[in-house]
C-alpha positions, 0 to 999 in steps of 0.5 A: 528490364528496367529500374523503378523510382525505387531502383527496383528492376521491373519487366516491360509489359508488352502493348498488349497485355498493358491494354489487356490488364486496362480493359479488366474490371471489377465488375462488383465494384463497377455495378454498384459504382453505375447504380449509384450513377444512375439514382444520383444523377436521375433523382437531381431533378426529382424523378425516381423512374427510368425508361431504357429501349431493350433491344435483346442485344447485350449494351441494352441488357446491361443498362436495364439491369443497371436501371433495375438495381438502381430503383427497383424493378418496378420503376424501370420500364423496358420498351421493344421497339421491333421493325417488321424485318427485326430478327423476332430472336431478338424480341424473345431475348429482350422479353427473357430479360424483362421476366428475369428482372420483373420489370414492366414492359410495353411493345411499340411497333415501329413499321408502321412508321418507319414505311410511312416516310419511306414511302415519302421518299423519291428514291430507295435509300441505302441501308444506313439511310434506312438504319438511321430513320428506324433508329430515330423513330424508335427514339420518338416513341422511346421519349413519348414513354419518358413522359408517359411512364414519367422517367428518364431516358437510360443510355445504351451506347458503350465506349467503342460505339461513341469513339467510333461513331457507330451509332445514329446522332439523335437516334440510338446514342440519345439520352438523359444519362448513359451509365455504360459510355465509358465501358469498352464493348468487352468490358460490357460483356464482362459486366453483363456476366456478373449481372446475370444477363442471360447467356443467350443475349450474352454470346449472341454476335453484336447486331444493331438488328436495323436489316436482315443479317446485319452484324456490327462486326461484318459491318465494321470489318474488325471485331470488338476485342481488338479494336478495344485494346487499339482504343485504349491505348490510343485514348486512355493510354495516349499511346501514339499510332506508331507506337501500336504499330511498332508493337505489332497491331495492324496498321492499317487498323490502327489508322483506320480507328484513329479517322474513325474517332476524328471524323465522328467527334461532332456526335460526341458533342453539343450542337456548335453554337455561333458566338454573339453575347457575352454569356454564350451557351456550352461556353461561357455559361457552362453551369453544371445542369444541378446548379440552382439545387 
């Protein structure tokens, strides 16, 4: 117990309940919030359309179904992407998603492509090579639909994946306007319950879906529910490493998380442009992009 400003007695919440009751959302309020987002910052530049990459996964679902309330169905445009070795499970869920919102959809194969420059290559690479050239190639046919279909890009990426670099740099992680980078992974599933994605996308394991069996969680070696409390407290609260440790998280973890947010901060930014003028772009001439409206 402790007193208040007020001289009243209150209860010390533990760490992780505080990160628990950070974490829960008003999941109504925070739809109708993203939907707004999305509309108001698209129609900036005069365009009413949007284009999301649907994967089947949970992140993508719940952009689209952002995209879908925002403009209507018929101004969202989902794109499949799939690979050769994608789990086709995958294809159904995302093809589940596009019924249920009544949205148009088209299928880009992306083998083809991906096995060309492959086989350009002197030697097998690993699969995160691999991973990143699928994902980049799925971005090239994701903006070839931006200015066919006549919309911008949709965003996918949640919190946890852009805090610890879990995602490919001018890959999956590019976008126009990303309405769910500042939701937590569990805070995505929580959202994606109240916009009725199905219960298949829903419970599924998270899987990028870049190689047979990938999981992002096997992949990580932690799962998202405690690596969200960790990031929020560390982020949002500013709580001190040793602080979580004292409060009983894994210390290892907890560093581990840490050198993960450190080490990936150049996805989170611009490229770093070298100074010479006196109006230097990102510095100096840092004008919001609506600012000859």
């Amino acid at each position: 117990m402790r007193p208040s400003a007020t001289g009243e007695m209150t209860v010390d919440v533990s760490l992780r309940e505080r990160a628990r009751r950070g974490l829960d959302l008003d999941s109504g309020l925070t739809c109708r919030v993203l939907e707004a987002f999305i509309r108001d910052e698209i129609e900036k530049f005069g365009i009413q359309r949007a284009v999301v990459a649907l994967s089947g996964g949970i992140d993508s679902a719940v952009s689209c179904a952002l995209a879908a309330r925002a403009f209507g169905p018929k101004r969202v445009l989902a794109v499949l992407m799939p690979y050769r070795t994608s789990n086709p499970a995958s294809r159904g869920d995302a093809e589940t998603l596009v019924d249920q919102l009544g949205i148009p959809s088209t299928v880009i194969e992306i083998s083809a492509a991906v096995d060309g420059l492959l086989g350009e290559l002197d030697e097998e690479p690993n699969p995160l090579r691999r991973g990143n050239i699928m994902a980049r190639a799925r971005m090239i046919a994701l903006y070839d639909q931006s200015e066919a279909f006549g919309g911008l890009v949709v965003g996918t990426s949640n919190k946890t994946e852009l805090l610890l670099g879990y995602g490919t740099q001018f890959g999956d992680m590019a976008s126009a306007v990303n309405p769910i980078g500042d939701l937590y992974k569990t805070q995505v599933r929580a959202l994606a319950t109240a916009l009725d994605v199905p219960a298949a996308i829903r419970d599924k394991a998270p899987s990028a879906d870049l190689w047979v069996g990938q999981s992002d969680e096997d992949e990580l070696g932690f799962d998202y529910a405690t690596a969200d409390q960790v990031l929020y407290l560390l982020i949002d609260e500013m709580y001190a490493p040793a602080d979580l440790i004292a409060g009983g998280f894994d210390a290892d973890l907890v560093h581990d998380l840490q050198r993960r947010v450190v080490r990936s901060q150049f996805k989170r930014r611009l490229p770093l442009i070298a100074k010479l003028s006196n109006r230097t772009i990102d510095r100096d001439f840092r004008y919001p992009r609506d600012w000859g409206r």
